[in-house]
Gaussian input, Z-matrix of N, CA and C with variables (Angstrom, degrees):
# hf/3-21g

backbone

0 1
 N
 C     1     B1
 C     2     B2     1     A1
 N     3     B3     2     A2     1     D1
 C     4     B4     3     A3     2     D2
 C     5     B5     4     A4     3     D3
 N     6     B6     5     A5     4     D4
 C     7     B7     6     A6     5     D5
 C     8     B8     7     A7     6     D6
 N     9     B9     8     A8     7     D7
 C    10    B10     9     A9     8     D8
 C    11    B11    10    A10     9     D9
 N    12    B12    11    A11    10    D10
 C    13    B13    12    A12    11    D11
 C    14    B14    13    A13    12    D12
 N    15    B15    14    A14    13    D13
 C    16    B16    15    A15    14    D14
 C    17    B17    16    A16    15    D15
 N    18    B18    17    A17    16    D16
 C    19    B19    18    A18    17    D17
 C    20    B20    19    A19    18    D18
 N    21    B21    20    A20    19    D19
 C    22    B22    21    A21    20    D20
 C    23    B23    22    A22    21    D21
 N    24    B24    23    A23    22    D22
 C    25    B25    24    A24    23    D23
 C    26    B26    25    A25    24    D24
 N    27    B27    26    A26    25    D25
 C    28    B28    27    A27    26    D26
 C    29    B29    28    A28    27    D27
 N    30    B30    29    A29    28    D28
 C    31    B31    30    A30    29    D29
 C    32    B32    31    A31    30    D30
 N    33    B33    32    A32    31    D31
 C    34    B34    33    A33    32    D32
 C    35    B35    34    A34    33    D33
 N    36    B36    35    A35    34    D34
 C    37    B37    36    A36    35    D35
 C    38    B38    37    A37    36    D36
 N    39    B39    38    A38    37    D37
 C    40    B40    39    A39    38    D38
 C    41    B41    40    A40    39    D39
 N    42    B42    41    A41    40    D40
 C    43    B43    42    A42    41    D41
 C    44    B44    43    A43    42    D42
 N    45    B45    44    A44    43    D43
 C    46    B46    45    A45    44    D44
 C    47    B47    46    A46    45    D45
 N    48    B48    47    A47    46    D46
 C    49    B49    48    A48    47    D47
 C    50    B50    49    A49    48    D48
 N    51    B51    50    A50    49    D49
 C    52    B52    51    A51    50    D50
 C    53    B53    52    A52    51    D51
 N    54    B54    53    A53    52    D52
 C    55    B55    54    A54    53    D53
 C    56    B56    55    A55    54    D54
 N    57    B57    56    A56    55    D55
 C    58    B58    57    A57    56    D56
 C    59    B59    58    A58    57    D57
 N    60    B60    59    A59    58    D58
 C    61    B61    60    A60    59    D59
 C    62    B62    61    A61    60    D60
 N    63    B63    62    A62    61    D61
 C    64    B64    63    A63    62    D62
 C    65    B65    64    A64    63    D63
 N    66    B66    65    A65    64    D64
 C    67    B67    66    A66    65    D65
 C    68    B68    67    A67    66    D66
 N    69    B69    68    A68    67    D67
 C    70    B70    69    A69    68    D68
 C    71    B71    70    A70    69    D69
 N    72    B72    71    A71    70    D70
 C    73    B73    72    A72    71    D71
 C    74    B74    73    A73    72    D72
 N    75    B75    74    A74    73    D73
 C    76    B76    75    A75    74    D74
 C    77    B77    76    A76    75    D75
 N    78    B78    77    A77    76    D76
 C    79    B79    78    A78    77    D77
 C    80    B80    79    A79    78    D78
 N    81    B81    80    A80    79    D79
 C    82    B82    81    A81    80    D80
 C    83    B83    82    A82    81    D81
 N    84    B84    83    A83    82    D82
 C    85    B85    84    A84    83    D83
 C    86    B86    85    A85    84    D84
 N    87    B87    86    A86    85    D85
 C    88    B88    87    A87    86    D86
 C    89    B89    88    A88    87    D87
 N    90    B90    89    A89    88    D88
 C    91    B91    90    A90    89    D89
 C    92    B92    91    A91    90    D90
 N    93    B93    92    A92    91    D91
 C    94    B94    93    A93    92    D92
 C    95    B95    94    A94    93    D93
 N    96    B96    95    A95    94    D94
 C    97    B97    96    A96    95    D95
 C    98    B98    97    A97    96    D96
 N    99    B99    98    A98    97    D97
 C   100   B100    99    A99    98    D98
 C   101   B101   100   A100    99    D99
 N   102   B102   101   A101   100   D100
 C   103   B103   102   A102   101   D101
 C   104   B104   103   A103   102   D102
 N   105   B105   104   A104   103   D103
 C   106   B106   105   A105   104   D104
 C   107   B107   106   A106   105   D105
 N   108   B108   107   A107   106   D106
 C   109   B109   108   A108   107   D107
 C   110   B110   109   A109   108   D108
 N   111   B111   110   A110   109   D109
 C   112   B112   111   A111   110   D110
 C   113   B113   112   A112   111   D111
 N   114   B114   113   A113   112   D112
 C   115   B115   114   A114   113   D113
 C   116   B116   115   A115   114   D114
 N   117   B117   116   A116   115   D115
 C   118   B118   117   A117   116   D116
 C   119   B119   118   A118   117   D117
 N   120   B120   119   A119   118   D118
 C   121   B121   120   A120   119   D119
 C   122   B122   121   A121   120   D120
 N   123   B123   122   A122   121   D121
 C   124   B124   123   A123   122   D122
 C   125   B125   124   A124   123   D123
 N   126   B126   125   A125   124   D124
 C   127   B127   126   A126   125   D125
 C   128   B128   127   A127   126   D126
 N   129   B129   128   A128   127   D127
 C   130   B130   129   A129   128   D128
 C   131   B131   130   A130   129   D129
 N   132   B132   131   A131   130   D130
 C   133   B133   132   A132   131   D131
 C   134   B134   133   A133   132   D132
 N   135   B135   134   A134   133   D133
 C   136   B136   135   A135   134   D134
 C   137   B137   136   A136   135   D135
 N   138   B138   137   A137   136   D136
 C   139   B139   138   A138   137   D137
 C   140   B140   139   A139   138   D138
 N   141   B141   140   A140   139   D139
 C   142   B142   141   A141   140   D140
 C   143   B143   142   A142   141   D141
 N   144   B144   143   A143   142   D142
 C   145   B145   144   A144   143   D143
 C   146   B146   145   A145   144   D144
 N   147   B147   146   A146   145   D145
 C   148   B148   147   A147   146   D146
 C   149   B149   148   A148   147   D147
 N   150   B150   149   A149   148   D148
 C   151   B151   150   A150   149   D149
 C   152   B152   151   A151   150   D150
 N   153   B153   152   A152   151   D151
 C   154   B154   153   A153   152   D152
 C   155   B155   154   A154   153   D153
 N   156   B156   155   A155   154   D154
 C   157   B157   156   A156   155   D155
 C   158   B158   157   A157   156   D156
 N   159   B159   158   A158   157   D157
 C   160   B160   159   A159   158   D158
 C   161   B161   160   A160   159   D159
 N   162   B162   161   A161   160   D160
 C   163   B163   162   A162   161   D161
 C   164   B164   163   A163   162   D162
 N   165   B165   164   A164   163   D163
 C   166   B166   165   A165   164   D164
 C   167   B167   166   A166   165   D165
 N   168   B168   167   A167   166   D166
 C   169   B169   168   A168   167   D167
 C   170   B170   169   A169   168   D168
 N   171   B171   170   A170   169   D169
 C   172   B172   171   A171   170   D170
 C   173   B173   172   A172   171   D171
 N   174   B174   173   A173   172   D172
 C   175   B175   174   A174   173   D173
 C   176   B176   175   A175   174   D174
 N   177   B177   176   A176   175   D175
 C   178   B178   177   A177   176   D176
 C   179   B179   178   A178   177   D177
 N   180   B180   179   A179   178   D178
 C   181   B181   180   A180   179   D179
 C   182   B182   181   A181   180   D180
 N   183   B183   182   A182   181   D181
 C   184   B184   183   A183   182   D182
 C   185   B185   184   A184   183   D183
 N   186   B186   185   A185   184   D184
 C   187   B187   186   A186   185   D185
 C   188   B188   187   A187   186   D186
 N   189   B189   188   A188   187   D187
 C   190   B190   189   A189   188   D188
 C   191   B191   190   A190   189   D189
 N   192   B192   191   A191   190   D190
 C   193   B193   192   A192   191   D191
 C   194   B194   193   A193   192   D192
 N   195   B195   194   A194   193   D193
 C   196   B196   195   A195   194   D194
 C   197   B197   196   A196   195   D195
 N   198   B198   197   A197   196   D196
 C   199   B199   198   A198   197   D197
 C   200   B200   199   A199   198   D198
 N   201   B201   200   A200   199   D199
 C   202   B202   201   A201   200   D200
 C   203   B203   202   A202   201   D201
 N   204   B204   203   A203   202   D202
 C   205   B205   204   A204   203   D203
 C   206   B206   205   A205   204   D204
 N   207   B207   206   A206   205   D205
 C   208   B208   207   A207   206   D206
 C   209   B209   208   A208   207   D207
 N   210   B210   209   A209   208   D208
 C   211   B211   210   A210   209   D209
 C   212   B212   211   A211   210   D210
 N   213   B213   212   A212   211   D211
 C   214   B214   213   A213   212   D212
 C   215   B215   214   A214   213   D213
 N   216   B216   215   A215   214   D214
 C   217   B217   216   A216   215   D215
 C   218   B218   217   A217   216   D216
 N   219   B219   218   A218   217   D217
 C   220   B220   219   A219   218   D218
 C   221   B221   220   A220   219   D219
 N   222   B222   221   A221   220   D220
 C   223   B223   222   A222   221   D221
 C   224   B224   223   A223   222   D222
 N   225   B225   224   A224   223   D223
 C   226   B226   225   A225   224   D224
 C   227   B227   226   A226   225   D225
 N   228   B228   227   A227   226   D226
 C   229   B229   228   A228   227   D227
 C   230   B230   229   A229   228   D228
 N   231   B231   230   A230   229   D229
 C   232   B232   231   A231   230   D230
 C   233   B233   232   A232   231   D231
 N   234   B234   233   A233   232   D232
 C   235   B235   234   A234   233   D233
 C   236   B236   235   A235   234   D234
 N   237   B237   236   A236   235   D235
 C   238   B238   237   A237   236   D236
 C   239   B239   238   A238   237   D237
 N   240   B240   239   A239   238   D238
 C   241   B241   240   A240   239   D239
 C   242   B242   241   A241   240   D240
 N   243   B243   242   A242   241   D241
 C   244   B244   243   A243   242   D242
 C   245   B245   244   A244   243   D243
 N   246   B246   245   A245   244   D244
 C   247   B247   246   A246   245   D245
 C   248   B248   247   A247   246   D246
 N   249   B249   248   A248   247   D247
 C   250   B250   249   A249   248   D248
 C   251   B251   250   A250   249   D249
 N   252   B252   251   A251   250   D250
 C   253   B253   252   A252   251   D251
 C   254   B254   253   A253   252   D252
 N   255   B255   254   A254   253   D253
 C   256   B256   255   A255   254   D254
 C   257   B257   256   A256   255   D255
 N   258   B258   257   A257   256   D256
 C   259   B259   258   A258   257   D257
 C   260   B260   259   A259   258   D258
 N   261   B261   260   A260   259   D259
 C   262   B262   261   A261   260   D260
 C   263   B263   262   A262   261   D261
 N   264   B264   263   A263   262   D262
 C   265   B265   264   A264   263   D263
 C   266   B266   265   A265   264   D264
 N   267   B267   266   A266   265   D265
 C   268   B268   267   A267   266   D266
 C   269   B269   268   A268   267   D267
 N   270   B270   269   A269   268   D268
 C   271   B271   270   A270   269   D269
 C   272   B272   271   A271   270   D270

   B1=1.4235
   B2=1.5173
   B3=1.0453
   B4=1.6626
   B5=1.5929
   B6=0.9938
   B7=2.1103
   B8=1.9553
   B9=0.9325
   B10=1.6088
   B11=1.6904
   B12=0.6931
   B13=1.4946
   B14=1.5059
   B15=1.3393
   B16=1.2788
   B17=2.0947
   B18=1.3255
   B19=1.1435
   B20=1.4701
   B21=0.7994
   B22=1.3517
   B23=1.4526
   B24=1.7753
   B25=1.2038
   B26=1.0961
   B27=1.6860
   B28=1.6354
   B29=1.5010
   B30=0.6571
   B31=2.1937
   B32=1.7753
   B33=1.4020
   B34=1.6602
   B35=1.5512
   B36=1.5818
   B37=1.1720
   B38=1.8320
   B39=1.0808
   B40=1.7779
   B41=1.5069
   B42=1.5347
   B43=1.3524
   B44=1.7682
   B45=1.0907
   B46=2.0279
   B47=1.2389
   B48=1.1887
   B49=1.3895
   B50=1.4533
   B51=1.3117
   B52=1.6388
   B53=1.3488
   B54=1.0306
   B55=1.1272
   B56=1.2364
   B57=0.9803
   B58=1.6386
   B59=2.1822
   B60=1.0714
   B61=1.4184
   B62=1.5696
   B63=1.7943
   B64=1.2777
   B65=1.1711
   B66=2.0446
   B67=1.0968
   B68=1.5163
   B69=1.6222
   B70=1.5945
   B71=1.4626
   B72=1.0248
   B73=1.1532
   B74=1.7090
   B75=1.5147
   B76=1.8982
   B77=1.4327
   B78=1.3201
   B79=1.4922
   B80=1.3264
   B81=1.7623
   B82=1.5492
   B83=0.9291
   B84=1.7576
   B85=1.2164
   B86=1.7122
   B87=1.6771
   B88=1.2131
   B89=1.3918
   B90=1.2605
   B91=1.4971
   B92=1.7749
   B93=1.5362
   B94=1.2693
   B95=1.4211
   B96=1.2584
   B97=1.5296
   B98=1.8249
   B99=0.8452
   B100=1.4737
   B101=1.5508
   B102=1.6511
   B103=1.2295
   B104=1.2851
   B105=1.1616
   B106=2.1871
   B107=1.8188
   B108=1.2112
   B109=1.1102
   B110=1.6945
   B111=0.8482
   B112=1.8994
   B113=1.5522
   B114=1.4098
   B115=0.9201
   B116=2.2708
   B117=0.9279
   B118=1.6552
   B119=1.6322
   B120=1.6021
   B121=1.6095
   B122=1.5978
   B123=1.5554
   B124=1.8839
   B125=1.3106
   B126=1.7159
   B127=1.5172
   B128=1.5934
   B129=1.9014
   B130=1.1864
   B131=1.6366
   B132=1.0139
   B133=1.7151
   B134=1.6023
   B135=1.3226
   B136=1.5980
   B137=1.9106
   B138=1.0583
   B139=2.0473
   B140=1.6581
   B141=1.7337
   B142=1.7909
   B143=1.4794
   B144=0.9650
   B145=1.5854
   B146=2.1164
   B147=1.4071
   B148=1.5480
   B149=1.1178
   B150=1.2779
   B151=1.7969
   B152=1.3364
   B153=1.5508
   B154=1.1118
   B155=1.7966
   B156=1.1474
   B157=1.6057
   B158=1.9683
   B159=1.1217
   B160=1.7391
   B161=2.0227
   B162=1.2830
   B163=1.2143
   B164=1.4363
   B165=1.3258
   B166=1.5665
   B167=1.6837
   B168=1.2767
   B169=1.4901
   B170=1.5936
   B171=1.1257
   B172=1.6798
   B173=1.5000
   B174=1.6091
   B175=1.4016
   B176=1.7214
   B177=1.1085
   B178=1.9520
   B179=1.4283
   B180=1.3095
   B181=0.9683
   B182=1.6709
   B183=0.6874
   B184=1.6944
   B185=1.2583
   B186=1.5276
   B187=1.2283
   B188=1.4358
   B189=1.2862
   B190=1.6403
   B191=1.0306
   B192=1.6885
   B193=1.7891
   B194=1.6931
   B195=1.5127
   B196=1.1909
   B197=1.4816
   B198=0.7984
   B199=1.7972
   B200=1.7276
   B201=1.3248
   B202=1.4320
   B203=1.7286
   B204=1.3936
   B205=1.2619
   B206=1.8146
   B207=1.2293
   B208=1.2831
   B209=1.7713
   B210=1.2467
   B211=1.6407
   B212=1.3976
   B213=1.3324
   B214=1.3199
   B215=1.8699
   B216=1.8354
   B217=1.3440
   B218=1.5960
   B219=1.1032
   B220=1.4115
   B221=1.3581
   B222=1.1478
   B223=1.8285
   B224=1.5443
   B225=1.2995
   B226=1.4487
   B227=1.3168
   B228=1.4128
   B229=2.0824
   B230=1.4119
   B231=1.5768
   B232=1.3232
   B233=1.5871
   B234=1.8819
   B235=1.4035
   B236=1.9008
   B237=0.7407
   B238=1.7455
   B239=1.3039
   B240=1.7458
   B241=1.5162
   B242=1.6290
   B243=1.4224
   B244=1.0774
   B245=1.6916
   B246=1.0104
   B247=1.8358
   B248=1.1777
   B249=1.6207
   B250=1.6711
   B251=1.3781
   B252=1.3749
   B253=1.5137
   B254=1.6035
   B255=1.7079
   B256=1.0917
   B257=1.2423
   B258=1.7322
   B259=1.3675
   B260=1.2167
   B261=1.1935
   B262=1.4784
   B263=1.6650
   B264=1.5683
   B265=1.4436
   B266=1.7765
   B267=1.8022
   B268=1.5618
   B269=1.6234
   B270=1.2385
   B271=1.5656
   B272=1.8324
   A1=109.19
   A2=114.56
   A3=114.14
   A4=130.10
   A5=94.75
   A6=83.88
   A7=106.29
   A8=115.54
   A9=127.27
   A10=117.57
   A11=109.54
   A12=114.43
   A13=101.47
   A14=111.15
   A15=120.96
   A16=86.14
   A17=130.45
   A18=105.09
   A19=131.85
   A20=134.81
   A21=158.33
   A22=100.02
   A23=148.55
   A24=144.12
   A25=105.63
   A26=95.46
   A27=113.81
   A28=109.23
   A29=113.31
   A30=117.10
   A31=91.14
   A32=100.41
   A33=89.38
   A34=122.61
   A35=105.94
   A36=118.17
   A37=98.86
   A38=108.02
   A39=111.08
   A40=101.72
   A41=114.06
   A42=121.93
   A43=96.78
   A44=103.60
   A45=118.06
   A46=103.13
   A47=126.45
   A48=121.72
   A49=118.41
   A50=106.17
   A51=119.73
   A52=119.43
   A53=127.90
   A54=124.53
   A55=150.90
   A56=166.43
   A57=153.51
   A58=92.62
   A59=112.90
   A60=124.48
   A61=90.86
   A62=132.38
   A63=121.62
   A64=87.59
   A65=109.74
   A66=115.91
   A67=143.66
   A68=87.52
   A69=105.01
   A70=108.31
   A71=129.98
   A72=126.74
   A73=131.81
   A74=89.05
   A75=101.03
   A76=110.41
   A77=112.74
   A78=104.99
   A79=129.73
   A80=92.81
   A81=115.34
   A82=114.25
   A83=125.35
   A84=124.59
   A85=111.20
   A86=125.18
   A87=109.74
   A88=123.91
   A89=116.23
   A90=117.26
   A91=115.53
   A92=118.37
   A93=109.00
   A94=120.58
   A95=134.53
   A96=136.71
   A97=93.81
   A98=136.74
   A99=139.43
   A100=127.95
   A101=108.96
   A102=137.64
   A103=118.88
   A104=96.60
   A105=108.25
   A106=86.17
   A107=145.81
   A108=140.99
   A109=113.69
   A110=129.14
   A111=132.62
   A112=105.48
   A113=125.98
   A114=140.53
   A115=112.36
   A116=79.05
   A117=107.32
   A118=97.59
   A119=98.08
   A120=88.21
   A121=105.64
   A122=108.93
   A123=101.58
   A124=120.95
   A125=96.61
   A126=107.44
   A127=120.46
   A128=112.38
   A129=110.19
   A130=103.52
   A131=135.38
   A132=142.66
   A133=101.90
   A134=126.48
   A135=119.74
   A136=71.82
   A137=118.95
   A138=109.91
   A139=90.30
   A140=70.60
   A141=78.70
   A142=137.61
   A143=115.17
   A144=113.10
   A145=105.57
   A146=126.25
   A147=99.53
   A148=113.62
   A149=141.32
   A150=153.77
   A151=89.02
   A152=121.71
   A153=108.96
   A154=149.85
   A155=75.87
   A156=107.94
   A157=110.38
   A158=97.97
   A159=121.19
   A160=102.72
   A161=121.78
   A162=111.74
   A163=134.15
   A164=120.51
   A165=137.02
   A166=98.51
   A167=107.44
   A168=134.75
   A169=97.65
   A170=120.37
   A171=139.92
   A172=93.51
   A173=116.83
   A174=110.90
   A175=116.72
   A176=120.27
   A177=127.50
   A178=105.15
   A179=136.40
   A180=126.60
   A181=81.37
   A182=146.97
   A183=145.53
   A184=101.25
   A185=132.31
   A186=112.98
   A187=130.53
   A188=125.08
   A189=152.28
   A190=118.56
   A191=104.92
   A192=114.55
   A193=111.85
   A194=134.18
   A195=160.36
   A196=101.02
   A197=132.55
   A198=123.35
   A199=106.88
   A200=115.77
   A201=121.47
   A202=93.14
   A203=130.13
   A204=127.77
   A205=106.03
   A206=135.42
   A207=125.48
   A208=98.81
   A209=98.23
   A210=111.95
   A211=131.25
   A212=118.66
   A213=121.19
   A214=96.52
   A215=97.70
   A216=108.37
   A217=114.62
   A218=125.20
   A219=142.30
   A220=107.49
   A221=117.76
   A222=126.20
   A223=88.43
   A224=115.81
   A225=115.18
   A226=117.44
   A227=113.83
   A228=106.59
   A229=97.82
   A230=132.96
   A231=130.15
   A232=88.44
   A233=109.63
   A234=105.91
   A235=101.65
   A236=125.92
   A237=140.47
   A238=95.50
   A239=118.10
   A240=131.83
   A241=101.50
   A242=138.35
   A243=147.96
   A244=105.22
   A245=112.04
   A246=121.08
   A247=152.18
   A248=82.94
   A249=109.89
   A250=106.43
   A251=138.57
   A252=139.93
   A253=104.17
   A254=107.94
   A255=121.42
   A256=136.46
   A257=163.23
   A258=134.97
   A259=84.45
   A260=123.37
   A261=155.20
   A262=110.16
   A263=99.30
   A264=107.42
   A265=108.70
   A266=128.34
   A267=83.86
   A268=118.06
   A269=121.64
   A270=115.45
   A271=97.81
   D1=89.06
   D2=162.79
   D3=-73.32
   D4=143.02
   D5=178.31
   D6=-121.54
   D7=177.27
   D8=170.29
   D9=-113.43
   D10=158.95
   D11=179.93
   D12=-88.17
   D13=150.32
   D14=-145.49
   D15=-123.72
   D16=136.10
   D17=162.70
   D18=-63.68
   D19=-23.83
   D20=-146.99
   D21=-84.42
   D22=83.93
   D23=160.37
   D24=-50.64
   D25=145.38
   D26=-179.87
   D27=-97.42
   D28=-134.84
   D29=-164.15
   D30=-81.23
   D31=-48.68
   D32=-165.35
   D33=-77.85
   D34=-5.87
   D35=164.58
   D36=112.88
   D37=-6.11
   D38=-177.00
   D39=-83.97
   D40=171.17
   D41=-158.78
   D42=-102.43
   D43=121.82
   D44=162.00
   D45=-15.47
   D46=148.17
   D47=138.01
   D48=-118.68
   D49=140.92
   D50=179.23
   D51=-82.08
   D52=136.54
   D53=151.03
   D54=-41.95
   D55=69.37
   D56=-123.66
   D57=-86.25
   D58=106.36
   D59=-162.60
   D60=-109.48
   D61=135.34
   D62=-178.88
   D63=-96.01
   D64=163.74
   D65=178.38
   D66=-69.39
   D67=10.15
   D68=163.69
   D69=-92.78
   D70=-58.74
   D71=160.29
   D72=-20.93
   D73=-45.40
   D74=178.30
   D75=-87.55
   D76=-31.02
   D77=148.57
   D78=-13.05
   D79=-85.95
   D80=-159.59
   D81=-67.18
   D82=-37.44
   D83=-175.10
   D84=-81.34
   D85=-2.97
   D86=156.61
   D87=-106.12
   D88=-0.52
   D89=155.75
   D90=-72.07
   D91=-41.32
   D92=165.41
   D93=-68.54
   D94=-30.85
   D95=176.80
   D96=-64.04
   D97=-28.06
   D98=172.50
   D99=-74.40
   D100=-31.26
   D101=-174.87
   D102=-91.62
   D103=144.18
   D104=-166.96
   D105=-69.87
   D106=-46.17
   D107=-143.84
   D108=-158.76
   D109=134.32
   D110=156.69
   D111=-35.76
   D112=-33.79
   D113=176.98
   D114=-60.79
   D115=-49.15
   D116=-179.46
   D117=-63.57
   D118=-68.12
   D119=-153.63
   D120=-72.19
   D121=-12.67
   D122=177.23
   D123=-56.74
   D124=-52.80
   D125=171.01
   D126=-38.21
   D127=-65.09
   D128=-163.81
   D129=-62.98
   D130=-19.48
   D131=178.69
   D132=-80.36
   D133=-47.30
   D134=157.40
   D135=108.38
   D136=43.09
   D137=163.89
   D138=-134.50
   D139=-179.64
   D140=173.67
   D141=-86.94
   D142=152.88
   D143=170.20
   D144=-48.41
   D145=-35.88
   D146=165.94
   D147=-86.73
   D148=4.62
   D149=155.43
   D150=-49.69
   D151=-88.73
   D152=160.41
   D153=23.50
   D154=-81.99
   D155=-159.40
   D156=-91.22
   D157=-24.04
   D158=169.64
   D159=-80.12
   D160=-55.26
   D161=156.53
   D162=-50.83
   D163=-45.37
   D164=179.50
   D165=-46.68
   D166=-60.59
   D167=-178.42
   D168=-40.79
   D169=-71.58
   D170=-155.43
   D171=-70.17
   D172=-48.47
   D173=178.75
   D174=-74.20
   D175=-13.69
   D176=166.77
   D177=-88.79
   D178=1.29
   D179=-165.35
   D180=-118.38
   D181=-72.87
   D182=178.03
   D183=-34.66
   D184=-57.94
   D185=174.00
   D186=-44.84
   D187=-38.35
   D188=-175.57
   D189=-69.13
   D190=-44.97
   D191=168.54
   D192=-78.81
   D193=-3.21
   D194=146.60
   D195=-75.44
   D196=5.39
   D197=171.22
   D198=49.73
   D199=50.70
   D200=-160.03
   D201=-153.28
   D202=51.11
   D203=-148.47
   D204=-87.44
   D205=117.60
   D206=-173.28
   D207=-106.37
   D208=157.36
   D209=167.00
   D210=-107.88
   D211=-26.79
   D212=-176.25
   D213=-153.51
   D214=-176.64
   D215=-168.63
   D216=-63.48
   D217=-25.78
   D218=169.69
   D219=-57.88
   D220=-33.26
   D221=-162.41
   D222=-87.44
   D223=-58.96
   D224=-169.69
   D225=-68.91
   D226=-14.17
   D227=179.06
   D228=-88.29
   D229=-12.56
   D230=-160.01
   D231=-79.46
   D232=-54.64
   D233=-167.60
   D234=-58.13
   D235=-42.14
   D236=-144.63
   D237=-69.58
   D238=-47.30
   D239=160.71
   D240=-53.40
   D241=-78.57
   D242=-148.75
   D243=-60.52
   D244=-40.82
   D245=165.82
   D246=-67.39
   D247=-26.14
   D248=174.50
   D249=103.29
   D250=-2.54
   D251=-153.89
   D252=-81.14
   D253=-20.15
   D254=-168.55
   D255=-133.40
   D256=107.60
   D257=-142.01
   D258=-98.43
   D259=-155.69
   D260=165.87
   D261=-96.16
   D262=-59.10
   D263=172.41
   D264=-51.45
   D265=-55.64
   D266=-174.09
   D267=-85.25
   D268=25.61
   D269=167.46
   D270=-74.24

């Protein structure tokens, strides 16, 4: 798992690191940041809710191995905002 440096210094003044997220991955996680539920975004993708949930995983785990560790869906739209993966406008 490699990441990139992110411009954006964090508290200590060093540069973010990104994740390198595949484009399945960046998919899912902006159709679920969009979606009432995991439930929601499996359906509209036509997989499963642990399809799902096996990506979510793979994408918190890149953050973590990036020293950028999130816990929940809130944690992950902050990074998704903070990276660029995500606007404001399509939420």
């Amino acid at each position: 798992m490699t990441s990139v440096p992110v411009p954006t210094p964090d508290t200590d003044g060093e540069p973010q690191r990104r994740p390198t997220l595949t484009p399945r991955e960046l998919e899912i996680l902006r159709l679920w940041l969009r979606s009432e539920s995991k439930t929601v975004a499996a359906s509209d993708l036509r997989i499963s809710l642990g399809t799902i949930n096996t990506h979510l995983i793979r994408i918190r785990a890149k953050y973590a191995a990036a020293g950028r560790p999130v816990a929940d869906k809130s944690g992950l739209l902050i990074r998704a905002l903070q990276d660029g993966l995500v606007s404001l406008a399509e939420l």
